[in-house]
C-alpha positions, 0 to 999 in steps of 0.5 A, spaced: 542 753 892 536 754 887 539 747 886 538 744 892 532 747 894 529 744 887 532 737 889 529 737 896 522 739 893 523 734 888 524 729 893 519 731 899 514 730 892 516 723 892 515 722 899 508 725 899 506 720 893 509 714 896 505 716 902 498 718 899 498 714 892 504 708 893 504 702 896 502 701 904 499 708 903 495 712 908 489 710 904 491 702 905 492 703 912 484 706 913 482 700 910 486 695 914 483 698 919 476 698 917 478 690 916 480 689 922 475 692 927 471 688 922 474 681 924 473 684 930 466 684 931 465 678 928 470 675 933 466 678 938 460 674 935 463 668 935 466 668 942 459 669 944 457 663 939 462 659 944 460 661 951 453 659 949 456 652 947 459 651 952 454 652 957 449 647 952 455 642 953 456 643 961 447 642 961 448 637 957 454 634 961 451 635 968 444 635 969 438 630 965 434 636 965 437 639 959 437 632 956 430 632 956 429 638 954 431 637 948 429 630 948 421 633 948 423 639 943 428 636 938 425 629 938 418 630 940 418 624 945 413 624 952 414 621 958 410 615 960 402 617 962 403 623 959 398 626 953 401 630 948 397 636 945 399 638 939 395 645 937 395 647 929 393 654 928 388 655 922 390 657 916 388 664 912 386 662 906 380 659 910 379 665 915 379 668 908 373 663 904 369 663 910 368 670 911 367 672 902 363 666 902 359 669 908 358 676 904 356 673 898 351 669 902 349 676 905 348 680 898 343 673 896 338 676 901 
């Protein structure tokens, strides 16, 4: 009887390795799973990625407006009788000369 006990130790103590250690593990299925719900999300990004593509091409299919808009941003072009005002912001650097040019003219006083 000692024998047989023994052996089915011996064999509950494979089986516990296989399961824990061994190939298809407990630990390979967490990461799987980690890899799935990653893939997951990232599929979930690209299925929102499509529908926003989708509704650019249906804008772009149907109306002239969509085509327009991105005519005026994309290629900078304007209707006829139209004035284009292009704004360009002041850099720092001037902000920055400007402002030490005028302490210096302050401690020349």
């Amino acid at each position: 009887m000692r024998a047989f006990t023994a052996l089915l130790l011996i064999l509950l103590a494979l089986l516990q390795y296989r399961l824990w250690f061994g190939k298809n593990s407990v630990p390979d299925y967490l990461a799987l799973q980690e890899d799935v719900i990653r893939q997951q999300a990232a599929n979930e990004k690209l299925k929102q990625r499509n529908k926003l593509l989708y509704a650019d091409t249906d804008d772009l299919k149907l109306g002239s407006e969509a085509i327009e808009e991105r005519a005026r941003n994309e290629l900078g072009m304007i209707k006829e009788n139209e004035t284009f005002f292009r704004l360009i912001p002041q850099k720092e650097h001037t902000n920055k000369n400007n402002a030490s040019g005028q302490s210096s003219a302050k401690e020349t006083r």
